[in-house]
Structures are given as C-alpha cells and as structure tokens.
py3Dmol code that shows the C-alpha trace and the ligand (Angstrom):
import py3Dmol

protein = """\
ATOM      1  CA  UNK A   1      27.556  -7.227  23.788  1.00  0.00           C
ATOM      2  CA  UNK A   2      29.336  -9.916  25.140  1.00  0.00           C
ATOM      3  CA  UNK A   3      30.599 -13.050  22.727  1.00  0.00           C
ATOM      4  CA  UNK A   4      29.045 -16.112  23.054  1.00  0.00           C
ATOM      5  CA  UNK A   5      31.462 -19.352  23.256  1.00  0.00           C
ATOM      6  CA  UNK A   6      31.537 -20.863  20.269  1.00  0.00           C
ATOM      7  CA  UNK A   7      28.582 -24.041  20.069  1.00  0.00           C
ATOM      8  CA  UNK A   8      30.161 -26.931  18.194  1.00  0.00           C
ATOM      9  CA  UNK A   9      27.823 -30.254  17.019  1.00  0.00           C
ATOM     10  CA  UNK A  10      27.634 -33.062  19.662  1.00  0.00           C
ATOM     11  CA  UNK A  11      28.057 -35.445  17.113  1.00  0.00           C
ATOM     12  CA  UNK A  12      30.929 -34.455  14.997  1.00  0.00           C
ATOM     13  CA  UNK A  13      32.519 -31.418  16.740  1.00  0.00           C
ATOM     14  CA  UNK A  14      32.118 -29.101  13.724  1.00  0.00           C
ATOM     15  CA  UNK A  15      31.157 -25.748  14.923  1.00  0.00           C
ATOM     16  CA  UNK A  16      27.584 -24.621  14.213  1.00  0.00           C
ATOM     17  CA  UNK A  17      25.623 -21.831  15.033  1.00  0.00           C
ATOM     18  CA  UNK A  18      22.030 -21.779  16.860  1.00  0.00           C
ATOM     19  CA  UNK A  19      19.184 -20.105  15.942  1.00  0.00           C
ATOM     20  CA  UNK A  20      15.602 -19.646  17.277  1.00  0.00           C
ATOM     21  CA  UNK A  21      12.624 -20.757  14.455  1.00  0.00           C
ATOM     22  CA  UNK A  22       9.561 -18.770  14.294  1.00  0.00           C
ATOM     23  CA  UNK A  23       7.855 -22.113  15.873  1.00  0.00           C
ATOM     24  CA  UNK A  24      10.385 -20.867  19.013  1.00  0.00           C
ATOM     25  CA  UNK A  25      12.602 -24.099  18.368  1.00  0.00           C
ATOM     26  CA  UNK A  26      16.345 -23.992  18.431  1.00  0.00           C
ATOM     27  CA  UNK A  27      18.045 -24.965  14.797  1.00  0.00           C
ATOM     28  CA  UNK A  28      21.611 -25.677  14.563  1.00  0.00           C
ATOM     29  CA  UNK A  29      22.835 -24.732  10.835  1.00  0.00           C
ATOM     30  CA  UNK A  30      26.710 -24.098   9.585  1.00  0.00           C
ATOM     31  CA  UNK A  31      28.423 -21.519  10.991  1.00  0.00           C
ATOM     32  CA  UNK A  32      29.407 -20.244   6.892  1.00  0.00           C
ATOM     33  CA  UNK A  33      26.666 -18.832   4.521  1.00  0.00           C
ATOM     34  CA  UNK A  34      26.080 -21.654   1.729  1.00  0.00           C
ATOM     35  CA  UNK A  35      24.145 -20.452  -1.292  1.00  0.00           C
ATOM     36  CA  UNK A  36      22.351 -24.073  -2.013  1.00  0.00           C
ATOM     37  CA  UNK A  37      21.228 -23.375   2.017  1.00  0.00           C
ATOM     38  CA  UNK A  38      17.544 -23.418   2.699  1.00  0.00           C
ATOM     39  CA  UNK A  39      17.441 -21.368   5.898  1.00  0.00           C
ATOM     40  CA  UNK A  40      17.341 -17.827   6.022  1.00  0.00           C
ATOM     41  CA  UNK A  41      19.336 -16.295   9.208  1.00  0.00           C
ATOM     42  CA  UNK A  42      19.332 -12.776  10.387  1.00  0.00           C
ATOM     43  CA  UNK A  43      19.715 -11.209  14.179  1.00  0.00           C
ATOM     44  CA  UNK A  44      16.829  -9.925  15.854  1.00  0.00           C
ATOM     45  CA  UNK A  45      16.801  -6.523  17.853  1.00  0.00           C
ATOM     46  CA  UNK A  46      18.154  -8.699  20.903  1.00  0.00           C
ATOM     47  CA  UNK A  47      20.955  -9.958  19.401  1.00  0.00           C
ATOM     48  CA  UNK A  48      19.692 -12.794  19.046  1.00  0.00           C
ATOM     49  CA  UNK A  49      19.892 -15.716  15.726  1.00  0.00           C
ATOM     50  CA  UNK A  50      16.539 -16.432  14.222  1.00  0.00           C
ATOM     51  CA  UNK A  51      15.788 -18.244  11.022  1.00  0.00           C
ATOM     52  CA  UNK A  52      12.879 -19.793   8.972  1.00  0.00           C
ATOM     53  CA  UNK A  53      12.623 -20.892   5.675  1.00  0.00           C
ATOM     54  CA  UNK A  54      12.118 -18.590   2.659  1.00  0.00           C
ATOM     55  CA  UNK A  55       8.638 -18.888   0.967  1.00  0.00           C
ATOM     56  CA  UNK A  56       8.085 -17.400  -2.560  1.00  0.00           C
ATOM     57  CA  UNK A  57       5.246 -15.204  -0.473  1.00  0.00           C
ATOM     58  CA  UNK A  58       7.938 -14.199   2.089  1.00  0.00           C
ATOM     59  CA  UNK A  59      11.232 -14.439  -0.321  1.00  0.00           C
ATOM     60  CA  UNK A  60      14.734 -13.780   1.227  1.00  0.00           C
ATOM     61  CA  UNK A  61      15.439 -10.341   2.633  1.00  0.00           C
ATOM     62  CA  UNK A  62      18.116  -8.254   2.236  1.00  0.00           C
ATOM     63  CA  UNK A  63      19.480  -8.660   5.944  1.00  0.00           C
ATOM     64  CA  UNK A  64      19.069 -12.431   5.649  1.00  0.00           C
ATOM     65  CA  UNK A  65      21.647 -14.859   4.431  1.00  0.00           C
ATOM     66  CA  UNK A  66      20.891 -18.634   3.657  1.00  0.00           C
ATOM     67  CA  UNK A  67      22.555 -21.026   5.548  1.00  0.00           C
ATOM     68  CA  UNK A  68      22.316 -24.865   5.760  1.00  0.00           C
ATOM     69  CA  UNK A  69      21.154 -26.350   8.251  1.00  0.00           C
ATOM     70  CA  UNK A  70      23.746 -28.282  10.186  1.00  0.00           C
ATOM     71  CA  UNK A  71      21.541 -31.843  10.383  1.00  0.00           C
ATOM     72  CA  UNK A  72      22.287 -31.824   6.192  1.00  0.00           C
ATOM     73  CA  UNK A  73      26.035 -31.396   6.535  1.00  0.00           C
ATOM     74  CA  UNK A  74      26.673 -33.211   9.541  1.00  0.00           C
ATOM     75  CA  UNK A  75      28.795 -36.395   8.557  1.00  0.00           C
ATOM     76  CA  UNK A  76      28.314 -38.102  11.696  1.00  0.00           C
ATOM     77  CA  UNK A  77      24.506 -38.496  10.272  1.00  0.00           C
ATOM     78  CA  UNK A  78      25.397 -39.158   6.643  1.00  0.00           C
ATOM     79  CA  UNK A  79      26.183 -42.706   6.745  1.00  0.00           C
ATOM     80  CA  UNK A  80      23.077 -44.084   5.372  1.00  0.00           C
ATOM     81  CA  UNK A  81      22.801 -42.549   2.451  1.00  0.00           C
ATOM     82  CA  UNK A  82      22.242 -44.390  -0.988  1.00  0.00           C
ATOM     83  CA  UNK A  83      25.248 -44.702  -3.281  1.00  0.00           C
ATOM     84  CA  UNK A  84      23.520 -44.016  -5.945  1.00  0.00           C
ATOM     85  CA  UNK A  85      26.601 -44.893  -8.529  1.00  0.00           C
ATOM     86  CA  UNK A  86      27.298 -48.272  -7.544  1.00  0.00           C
ATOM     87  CA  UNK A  87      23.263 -49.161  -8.439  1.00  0.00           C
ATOM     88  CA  UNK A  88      23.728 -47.524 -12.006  1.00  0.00           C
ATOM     89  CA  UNK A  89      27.385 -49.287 -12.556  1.00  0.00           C
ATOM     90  CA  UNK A  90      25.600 -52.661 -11.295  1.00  0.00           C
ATOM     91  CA  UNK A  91      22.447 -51.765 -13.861  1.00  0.00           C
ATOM     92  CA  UNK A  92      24.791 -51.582 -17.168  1.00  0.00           C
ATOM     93  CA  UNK A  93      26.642 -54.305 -16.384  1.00  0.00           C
ATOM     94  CA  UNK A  94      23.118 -56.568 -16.188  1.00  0.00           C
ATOM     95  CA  UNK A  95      22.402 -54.998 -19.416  1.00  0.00           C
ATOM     96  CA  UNK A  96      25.771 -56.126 -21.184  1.00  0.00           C
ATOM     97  CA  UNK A  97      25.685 -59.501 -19.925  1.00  0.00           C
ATOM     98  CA  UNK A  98      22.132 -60.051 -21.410  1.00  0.00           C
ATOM     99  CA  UNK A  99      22.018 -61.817 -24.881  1.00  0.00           C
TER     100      UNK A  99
END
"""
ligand_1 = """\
1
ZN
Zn 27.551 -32.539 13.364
"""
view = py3Dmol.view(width=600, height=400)
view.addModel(protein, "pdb")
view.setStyle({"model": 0}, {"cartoon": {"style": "trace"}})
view.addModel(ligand_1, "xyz")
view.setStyle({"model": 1}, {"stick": {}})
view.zoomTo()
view.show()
C-alpha cells in the first residue's frame, strides 16, 4: 500500500486527515484521536478512511476511534466565537454599581 501525502487544512495549514461519510461526503477531522471527538474513524477493506457519528443504537466499535472533526479545531474559523467571560465580568460589575 502506497502512503498517501500528507493533506493539510487550506485555511490554517494544520494537517488533517480525510475521510469518506456514510452520505459518501469527504470530512476533514484531526489527524490525533481526541476523546471529547464526535466522529468515529476506522479503515474500510480498501484502505480507505470512513467515519460517521456514533448513535446510542450504533455505539462506538472496537476498531473505531473518535476523532474531531477538523471544522471544530480549525483556528482560522474560530474567530467569531462569543467570549463568554467578558459578558459575565461586565454583568457583576452592573450589579455592584446598582444602589
Ligand atoms: Zn484548518
């Protein structure tokens, strides 16, 4: 089996690994198992990556591992995300100012 070149993200140039959903569409996730992941990865009889998402009918199998996909990791597409401490910090300081 010959080794494929290595894919790495368009965006940030992190490496990533594709797979194939069971819809037939191509996923990027991390390259590194992550146990909060939500996709389960395992190679087919091709050699081939597949994943789908772990269902309590269809739990994770022994030959999977989870993985995250790469769109939840990738910092060049976390930039607008909420910063969720600076609206609590701005909430008690309302609250102490208040007579
Ligand atoms: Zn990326």
């Amino acid at each position: 089996m010959t080794p494929r070149p290595p894919a790495t993200c368009p965006d940030c140039r992190r490496p990533i690994r594709w797979t194939t959903t069971e819809a037939g569409k191509h996923l990027a996730v991390d390259p590194d198992p992550h146990p909060d992941g939500n996709t389960a990865i395992w190679r087919d009889g091709t050699g081939a990556t597949r994943s789908r998402r772990p269902t309590t009918e269809l739990p994770l199998c022994g030959w999977e591992r989870l993985h995250k996909p790469h769109i939840a990791t990738c910092p060049a597409r976390q930039t607008h995300l909420p910063l969720h401490g600076v609206t609590r910090l701005d909430d008690h300081r309302n609250r102490k100012r208040t007579p």
